[in-house]
RORO-76984 format. One record per atom (N, C-alpha, C): residue number from 1; chain; atom name; z, y, x. Coordinates in steps of 0.1 Angstrom, whole numbers. Layout:
{NUM,'A','CA',{Z,Y,X}}
...
This chain:
{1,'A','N',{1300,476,-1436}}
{1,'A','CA',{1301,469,-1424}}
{1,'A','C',{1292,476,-1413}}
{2,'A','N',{1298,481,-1402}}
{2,'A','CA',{1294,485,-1391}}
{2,'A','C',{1291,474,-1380}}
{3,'A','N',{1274,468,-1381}}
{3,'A','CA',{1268,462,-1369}}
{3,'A','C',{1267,462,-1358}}
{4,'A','N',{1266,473,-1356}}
{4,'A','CA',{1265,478,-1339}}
{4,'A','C',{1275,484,-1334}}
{5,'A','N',{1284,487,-1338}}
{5,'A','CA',{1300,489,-1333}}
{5,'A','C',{1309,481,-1331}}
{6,'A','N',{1313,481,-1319}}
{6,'A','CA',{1327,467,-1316}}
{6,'A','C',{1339,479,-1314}}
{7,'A','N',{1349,472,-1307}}
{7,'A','CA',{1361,478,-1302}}
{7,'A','C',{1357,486,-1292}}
{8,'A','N',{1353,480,-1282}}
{8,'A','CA',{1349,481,-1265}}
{8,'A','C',{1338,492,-1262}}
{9,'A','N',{1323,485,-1269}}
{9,'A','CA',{1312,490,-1269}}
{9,'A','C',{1307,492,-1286}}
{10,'A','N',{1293,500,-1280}}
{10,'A','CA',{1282,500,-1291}}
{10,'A','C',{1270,495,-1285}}
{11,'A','N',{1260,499,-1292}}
{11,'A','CA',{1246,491,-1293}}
{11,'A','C',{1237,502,-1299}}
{12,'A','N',{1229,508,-1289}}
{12,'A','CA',{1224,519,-1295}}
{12,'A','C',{1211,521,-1291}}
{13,'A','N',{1199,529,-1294}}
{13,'A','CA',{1188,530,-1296}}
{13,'A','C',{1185,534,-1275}}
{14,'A','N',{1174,535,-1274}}
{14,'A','CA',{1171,541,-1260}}
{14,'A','C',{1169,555,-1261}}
{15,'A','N',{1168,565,-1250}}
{15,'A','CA',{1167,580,-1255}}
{15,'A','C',{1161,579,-1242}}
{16,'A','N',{1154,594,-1242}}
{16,'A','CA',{1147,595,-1231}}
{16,'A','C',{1160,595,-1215}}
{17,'A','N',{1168,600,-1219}}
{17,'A','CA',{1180,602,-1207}}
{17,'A','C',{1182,589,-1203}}
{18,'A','N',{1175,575,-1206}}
{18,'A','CA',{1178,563,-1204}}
{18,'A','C',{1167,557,-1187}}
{19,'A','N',{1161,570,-1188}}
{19,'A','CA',{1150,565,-1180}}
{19,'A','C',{1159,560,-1162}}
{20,'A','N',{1164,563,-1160}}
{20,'A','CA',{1170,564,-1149}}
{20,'A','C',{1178,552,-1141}}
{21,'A','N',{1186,543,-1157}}
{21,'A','CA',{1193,538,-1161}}
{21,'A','C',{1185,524,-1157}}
{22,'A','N',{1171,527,-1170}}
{22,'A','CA',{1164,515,-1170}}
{22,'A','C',{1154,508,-1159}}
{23,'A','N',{1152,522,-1151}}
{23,'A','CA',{1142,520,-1141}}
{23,'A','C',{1153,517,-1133}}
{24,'A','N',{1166,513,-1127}}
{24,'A','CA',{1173,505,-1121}}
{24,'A','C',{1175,495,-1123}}
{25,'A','N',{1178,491,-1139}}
{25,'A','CA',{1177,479,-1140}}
{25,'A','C',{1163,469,-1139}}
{26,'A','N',{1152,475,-1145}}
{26,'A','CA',{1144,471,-1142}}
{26,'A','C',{1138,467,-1127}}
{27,'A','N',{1143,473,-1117}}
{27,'A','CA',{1139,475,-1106}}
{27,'A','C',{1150,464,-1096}}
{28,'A','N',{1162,463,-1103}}
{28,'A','CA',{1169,453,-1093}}
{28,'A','C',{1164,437,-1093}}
{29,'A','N',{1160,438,-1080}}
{29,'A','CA',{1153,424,-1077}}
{29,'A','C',{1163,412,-1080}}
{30,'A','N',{1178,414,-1079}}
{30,'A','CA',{1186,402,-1078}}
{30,'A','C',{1184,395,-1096}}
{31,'A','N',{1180,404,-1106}}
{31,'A','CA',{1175,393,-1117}}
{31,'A','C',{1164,395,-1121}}
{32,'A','N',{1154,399,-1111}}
{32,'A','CA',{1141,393,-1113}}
{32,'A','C',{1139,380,-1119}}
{33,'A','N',{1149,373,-1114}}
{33,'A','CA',{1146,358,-1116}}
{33,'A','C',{1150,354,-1129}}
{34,'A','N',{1157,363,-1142}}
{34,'A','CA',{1163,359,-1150}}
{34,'A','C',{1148,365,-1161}}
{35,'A','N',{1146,376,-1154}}
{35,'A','CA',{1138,385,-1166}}
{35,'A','C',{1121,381,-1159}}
{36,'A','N',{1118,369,-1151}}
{36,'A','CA',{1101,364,-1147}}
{36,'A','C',{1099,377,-1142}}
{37,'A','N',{1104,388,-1136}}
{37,'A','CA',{1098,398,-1132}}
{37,'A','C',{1092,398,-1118}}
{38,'A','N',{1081,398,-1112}}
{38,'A','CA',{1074,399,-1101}}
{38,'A','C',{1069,411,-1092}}
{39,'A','N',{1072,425,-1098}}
{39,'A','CA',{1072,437,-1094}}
{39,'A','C',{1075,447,-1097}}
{40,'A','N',{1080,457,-1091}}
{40,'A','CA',{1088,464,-1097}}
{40,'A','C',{1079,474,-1106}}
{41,'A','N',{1087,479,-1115}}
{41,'A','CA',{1081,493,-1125}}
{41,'A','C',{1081,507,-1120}}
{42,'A','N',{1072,515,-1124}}
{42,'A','CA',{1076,526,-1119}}
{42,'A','C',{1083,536,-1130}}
{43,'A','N',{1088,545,-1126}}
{43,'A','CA',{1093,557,-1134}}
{43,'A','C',{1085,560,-1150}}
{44,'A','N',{1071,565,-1140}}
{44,'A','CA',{1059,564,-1153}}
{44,'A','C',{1058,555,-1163}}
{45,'A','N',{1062,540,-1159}}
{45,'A','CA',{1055,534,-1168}}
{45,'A','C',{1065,530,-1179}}
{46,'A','N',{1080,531,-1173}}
{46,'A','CA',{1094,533,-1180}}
{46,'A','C',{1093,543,-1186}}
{47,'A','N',{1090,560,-1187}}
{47,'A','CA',{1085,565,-1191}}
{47,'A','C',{1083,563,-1206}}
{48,'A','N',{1066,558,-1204}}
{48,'A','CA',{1062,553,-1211}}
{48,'A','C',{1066,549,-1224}}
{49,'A','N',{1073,533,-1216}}
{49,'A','CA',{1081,526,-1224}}
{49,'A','C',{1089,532,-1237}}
{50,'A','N',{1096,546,-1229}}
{50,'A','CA',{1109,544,-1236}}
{50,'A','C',{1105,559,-1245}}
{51,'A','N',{1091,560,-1246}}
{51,'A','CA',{1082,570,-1255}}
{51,'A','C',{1079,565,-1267}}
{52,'A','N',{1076,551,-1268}}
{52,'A','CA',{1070,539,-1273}}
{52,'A','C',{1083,534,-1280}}
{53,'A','N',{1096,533,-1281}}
{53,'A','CA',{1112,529,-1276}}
{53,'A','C',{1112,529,-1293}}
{54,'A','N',{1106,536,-1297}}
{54,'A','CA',{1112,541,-1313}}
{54,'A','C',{1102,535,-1324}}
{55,'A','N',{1094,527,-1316}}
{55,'A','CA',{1084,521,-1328}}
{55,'A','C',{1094,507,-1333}}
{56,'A','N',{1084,507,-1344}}
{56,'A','CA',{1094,494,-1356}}
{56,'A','C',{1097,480,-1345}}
{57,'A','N',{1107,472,-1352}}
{57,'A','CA',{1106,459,-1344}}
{57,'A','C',{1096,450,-1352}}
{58,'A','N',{1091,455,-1364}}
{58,'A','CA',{1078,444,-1375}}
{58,'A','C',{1067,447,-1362}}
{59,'A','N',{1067,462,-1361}}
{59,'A','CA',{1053,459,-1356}}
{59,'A','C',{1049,456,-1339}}
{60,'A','N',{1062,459,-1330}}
{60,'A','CA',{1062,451,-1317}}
{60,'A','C',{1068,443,-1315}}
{61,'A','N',{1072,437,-1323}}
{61,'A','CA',{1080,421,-1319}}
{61,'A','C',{1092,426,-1312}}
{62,'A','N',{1096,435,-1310}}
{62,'A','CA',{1110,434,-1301}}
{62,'A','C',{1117,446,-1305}}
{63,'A','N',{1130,448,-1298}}
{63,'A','CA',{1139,456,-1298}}
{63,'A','C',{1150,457,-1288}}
{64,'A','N',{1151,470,-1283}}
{64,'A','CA',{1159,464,-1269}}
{64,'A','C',{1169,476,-1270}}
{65,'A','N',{1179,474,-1270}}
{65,'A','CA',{1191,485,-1273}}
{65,'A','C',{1200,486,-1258}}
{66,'A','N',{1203,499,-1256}}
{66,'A','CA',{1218,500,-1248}}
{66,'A','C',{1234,496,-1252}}
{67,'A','N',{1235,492,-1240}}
{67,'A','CA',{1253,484,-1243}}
{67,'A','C',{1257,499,-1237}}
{68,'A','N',{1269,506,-1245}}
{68,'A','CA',{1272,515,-1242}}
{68,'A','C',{1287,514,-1245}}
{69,'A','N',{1294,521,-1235}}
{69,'A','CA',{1309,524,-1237}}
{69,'A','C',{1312,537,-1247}}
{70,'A','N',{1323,537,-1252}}
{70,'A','CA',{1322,549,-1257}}
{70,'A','C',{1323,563,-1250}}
{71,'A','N',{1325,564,-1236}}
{71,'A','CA',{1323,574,-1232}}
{71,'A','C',{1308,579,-1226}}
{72,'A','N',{1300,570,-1235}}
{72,'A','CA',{1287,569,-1235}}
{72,'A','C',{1279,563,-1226}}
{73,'A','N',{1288,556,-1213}}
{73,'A','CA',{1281,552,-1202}}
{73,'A','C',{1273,537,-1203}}
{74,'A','N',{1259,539,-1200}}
{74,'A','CA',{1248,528,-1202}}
{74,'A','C',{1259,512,-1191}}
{75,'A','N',{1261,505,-1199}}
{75,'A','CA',{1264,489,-1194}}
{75,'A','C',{1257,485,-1189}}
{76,'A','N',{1247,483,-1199}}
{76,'A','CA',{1235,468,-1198}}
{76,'A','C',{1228,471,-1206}}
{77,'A','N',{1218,460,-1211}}
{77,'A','CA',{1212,461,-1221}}
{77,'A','C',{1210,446,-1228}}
{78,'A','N',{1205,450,-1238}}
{78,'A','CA',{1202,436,-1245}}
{78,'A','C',{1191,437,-1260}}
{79,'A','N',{1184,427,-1257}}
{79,'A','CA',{1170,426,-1264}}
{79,'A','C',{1171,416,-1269}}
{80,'A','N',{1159,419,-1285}}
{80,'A','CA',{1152,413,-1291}}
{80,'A','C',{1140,409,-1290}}
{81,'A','N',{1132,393,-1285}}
{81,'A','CA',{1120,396,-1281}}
{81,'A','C',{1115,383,-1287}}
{82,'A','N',{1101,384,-1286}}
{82,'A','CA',{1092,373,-1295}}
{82,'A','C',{1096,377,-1308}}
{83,'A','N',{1102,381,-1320}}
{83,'A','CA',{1104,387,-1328}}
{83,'A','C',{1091,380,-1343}}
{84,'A','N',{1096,371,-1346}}
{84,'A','CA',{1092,364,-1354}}
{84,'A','C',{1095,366,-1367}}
{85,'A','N',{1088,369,-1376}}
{85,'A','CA',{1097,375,-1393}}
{85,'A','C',{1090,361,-1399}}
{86,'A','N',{1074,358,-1400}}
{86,'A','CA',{1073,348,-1407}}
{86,'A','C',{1083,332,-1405}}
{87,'A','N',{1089,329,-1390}}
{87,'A','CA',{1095,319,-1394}}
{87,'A','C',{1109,323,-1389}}
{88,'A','N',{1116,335,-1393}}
{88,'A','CA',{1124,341,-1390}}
{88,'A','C',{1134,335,-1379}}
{89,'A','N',{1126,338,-1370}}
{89,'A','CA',{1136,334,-1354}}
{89,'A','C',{1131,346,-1344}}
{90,'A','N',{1135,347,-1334}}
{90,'A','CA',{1138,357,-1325}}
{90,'A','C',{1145,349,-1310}}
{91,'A','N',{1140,356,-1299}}
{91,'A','CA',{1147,352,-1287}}
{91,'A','C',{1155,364,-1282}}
{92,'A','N',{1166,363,-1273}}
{92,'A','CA',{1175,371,-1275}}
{92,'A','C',{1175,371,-1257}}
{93,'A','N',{1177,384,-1250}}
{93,'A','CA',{1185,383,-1239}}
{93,'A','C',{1190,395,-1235}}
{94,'A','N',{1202,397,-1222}}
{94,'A','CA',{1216,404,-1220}}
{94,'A','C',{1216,408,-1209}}
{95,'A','N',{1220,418,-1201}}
{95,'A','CA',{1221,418,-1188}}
{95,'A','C',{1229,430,-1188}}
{96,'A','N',{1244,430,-1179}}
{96,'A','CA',{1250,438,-1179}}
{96,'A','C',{1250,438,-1161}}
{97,'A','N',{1245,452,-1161}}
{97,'A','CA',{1242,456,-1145}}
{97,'A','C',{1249,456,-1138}}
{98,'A','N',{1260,464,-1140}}
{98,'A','CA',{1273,464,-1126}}
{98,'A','C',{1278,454,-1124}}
{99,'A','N',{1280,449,-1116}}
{99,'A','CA',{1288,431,-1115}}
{99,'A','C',{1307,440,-1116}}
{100,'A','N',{1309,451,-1115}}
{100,'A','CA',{1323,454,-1116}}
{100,'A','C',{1321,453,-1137}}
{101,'A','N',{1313,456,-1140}}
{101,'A','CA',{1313,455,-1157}}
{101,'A','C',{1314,440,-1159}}
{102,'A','N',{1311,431,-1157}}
{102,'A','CA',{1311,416,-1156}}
{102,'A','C',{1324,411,-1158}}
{103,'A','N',{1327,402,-1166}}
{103,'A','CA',{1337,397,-1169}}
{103,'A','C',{1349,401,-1176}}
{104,'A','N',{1344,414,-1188}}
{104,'A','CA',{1357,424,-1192}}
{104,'A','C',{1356,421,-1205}}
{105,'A','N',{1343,411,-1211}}
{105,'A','CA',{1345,408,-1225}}
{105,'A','C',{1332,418,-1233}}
{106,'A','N',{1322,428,-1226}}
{106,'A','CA',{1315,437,-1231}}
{106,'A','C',{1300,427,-1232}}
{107,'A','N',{1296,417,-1227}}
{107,'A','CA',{1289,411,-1230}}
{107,'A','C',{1286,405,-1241}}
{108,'A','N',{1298,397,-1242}}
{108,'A','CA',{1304,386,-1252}}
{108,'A','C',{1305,397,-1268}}
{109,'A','N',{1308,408,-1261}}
{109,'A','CA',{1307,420,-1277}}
{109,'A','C',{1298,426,-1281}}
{110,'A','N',{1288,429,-1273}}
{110,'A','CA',{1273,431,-1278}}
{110,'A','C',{1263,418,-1282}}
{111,'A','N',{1266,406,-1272}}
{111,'A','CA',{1259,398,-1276}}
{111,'A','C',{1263,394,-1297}}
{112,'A','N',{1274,392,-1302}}
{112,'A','CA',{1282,391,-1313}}
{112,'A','C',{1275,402,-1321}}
{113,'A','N',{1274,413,-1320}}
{113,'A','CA',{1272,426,-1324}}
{113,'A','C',{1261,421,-1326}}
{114,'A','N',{1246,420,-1316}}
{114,'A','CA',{1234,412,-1320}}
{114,'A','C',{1234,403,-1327}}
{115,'A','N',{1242,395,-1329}}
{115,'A','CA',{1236,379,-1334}}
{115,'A','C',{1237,389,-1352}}
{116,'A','N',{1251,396,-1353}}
{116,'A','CA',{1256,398,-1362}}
{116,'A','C',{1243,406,-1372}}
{117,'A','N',{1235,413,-1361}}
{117,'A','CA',{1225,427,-1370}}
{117,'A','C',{1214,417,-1369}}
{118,'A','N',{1211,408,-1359}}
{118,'A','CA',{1199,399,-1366}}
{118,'A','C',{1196,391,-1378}}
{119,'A','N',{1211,386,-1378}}
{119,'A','CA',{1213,377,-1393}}
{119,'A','C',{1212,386,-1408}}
{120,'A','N',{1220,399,-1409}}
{120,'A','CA',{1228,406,-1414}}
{120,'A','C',{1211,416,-1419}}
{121,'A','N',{1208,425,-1411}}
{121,'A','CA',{1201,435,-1411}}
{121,'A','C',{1184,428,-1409}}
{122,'A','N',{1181,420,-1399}}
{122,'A','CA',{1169,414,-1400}}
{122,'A','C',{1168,402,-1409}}
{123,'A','N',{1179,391,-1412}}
{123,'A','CA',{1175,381,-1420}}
{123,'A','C',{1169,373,-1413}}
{124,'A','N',{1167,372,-1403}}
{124,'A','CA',{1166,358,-1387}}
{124,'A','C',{1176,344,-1395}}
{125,'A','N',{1171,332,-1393}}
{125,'A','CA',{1174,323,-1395}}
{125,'A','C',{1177,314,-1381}}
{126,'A','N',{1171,319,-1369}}
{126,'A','CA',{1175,316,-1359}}
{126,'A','C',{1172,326,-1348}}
{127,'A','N',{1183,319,-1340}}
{127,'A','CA',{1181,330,-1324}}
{127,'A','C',{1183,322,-1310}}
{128,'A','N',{1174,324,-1300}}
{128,'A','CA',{1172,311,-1291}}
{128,'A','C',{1171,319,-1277}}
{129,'A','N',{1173,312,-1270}}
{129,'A','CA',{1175,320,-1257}}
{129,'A','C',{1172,309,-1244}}
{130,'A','N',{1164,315,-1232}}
{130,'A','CA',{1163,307,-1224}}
{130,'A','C',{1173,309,-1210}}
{131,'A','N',{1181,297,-1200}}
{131,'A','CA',{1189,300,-1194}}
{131,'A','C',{1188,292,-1184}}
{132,'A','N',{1182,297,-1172}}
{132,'A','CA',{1183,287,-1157}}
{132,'A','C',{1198,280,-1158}}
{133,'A','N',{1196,266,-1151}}
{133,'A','CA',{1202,256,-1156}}
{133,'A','C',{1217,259,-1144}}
{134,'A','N',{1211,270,-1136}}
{134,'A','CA',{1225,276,-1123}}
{134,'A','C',{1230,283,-1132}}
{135,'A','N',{1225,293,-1141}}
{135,'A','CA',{1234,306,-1144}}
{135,'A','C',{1245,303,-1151}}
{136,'A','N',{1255,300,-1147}}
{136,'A','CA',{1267,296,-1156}}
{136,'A','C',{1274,303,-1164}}
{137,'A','N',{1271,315,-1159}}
{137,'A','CA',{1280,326,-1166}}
{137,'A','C',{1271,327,-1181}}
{138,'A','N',{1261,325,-1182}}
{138,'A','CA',{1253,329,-1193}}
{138,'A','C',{1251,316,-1202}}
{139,'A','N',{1255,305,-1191}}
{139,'A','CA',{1255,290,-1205}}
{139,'A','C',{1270,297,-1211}}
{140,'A','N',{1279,299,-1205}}
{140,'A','CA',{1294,300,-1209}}
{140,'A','C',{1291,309,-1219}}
{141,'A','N',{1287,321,-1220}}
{141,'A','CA',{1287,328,-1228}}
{141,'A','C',{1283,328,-1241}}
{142,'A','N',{1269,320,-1242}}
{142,'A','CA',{1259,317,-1254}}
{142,'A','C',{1267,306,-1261}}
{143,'A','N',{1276,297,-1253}}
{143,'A','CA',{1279,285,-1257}}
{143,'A','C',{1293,293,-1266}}
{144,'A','N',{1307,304,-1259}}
{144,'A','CA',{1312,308,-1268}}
{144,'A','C',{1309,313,-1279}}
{145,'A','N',{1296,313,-1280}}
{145,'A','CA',{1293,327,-1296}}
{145,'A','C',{1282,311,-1305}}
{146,'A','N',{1284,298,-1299}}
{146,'A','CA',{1281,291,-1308}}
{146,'A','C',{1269,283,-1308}}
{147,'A','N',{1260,290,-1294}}
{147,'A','CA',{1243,283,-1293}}
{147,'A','C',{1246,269,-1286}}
{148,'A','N',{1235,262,-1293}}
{148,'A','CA',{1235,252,-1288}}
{148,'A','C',{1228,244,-1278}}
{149,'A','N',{1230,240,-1268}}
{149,'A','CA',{1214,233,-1259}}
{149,'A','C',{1205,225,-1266}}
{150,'A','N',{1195,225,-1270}}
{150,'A','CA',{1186,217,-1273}}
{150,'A','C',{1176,211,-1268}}
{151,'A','N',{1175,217,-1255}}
{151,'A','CA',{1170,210,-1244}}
{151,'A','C',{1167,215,-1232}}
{152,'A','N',{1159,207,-1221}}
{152,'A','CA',{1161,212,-1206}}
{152,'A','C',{1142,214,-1202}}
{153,'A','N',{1143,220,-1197}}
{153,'A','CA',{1128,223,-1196}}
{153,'A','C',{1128,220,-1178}}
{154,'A','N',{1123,209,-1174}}
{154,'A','CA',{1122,207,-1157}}
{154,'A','C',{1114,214,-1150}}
{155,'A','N',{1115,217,-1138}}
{155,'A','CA',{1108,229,-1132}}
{155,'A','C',{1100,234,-1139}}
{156,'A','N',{1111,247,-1146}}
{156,'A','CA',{1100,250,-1154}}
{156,'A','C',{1097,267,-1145}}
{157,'A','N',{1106,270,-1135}}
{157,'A','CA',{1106,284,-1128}}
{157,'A','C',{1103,283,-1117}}
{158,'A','N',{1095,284,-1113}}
{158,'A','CA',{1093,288,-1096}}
{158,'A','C',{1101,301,-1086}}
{159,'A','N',{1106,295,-1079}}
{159,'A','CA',{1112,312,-1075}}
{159,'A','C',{1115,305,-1059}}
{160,'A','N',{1114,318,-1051}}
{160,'A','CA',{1117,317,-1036}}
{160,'A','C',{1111,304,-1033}}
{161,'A','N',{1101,297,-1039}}
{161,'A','CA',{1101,284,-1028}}
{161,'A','C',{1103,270,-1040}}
{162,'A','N',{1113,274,-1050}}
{162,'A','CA',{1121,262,-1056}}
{162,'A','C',{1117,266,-1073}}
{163,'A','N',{1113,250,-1073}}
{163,'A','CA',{1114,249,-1094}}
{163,'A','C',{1130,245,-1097}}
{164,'A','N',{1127,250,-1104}}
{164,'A','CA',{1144,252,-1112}}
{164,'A','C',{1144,250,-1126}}
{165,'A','N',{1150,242,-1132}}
{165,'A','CA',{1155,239,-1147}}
{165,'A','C',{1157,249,-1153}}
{166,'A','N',{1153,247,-1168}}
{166,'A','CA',{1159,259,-1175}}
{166,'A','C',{1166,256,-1193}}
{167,'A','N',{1174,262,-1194}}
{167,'A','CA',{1176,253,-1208}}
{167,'A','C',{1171,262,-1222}}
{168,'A','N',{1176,257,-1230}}
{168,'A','CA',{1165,261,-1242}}
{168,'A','C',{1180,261,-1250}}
{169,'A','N',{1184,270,-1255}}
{169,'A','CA',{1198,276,-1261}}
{169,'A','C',{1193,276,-1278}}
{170,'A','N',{1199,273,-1288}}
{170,'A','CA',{1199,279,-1303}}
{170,'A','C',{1210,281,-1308}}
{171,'A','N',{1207,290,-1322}}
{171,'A','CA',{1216,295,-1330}}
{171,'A','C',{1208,297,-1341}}
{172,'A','N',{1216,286,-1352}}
{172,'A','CA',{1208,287,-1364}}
{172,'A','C',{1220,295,-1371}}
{173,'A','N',{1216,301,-1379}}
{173,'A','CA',{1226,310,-1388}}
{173,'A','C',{1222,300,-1403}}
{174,'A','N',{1237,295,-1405}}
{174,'A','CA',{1242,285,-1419}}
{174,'A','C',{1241,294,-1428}}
């Protein structure tokens, strides 16, 4: 069984040629609000990051892969974070940059692809994700692959001025 391969996309490690990629994503303010980010990154410290990119997920709690087409071109990305082995759960989140990539089914295939190598390859017993209670597109999506609300966290975000709801998504793996 091949994990990280779909039809559409794969799910692949970061490489230094990523730096370019990620310091835009990183840097676009319009989901600051999704990823609590409050200022931008620089080059260096992306850099950095993606120096660091190859250490274990035991020993930094996370894992953050590129959504890639097969003509190799960077999508999005999507992470493993909080990365819990003793009570085997993990938080999961997605972002596919171009709003022309949006809505073609490449989310919905890497997200699947993940759930699939958490259960499969890590042995996670759960996977949970946080979702402002506006972003529809992202309840819709967690809700097709099977997460469930388990609850609503009230102002729990500050942003521009406004507290905003957020929900508390799970996936237990039976």
């Amino acid at each position: 069984m091949i994990t990280l391969k779909g039809a559409y996309i794969y799910l692949r490690a970061l490489e230094p040629e990523d730096l370019e990629f990620v310091h835009e994503v990183e840097n676009d303010e319009s989901i600051w609000e999704i990823s609590n980010t409050q200022a931008p990154f620089s080059k260096f410290l992306i850099k950095q990051y993606l120096e660091n990119a190859h250490k274990d997920i035991y020993e930094v709690k996370q894992l953050r892969l590129v959504i890639s087409d097969y003509n190799n071109q960077p999508l999005g990305l999507i992470d493993i974070f909080d990365f819990d082995f003793k009570n085997k759960r993990a938080g999961i989140g997605i972002v596919i940059k171009q709003q022309e990539n949006r809505d073609k089914g490449y989310g919905r295939e890497a997200l699947q692809l993940l759930i699939n190598y958490s259960f499969v390859h890590l042995g996670l017993h759960q996977l949970y994700c946080n979702i402002s209670e506006e972003n529809k597109a992202s309840i819709k999506l967690f809700t097709k692959l099977g997460f469930k609300s388990v609850g609503l966290k009230k102002d729990w975000n500050y942003n521009n001025g406004i507290y905003k709801n957020e929900y508390l998504f799970q996936l237990i793996n039976n």
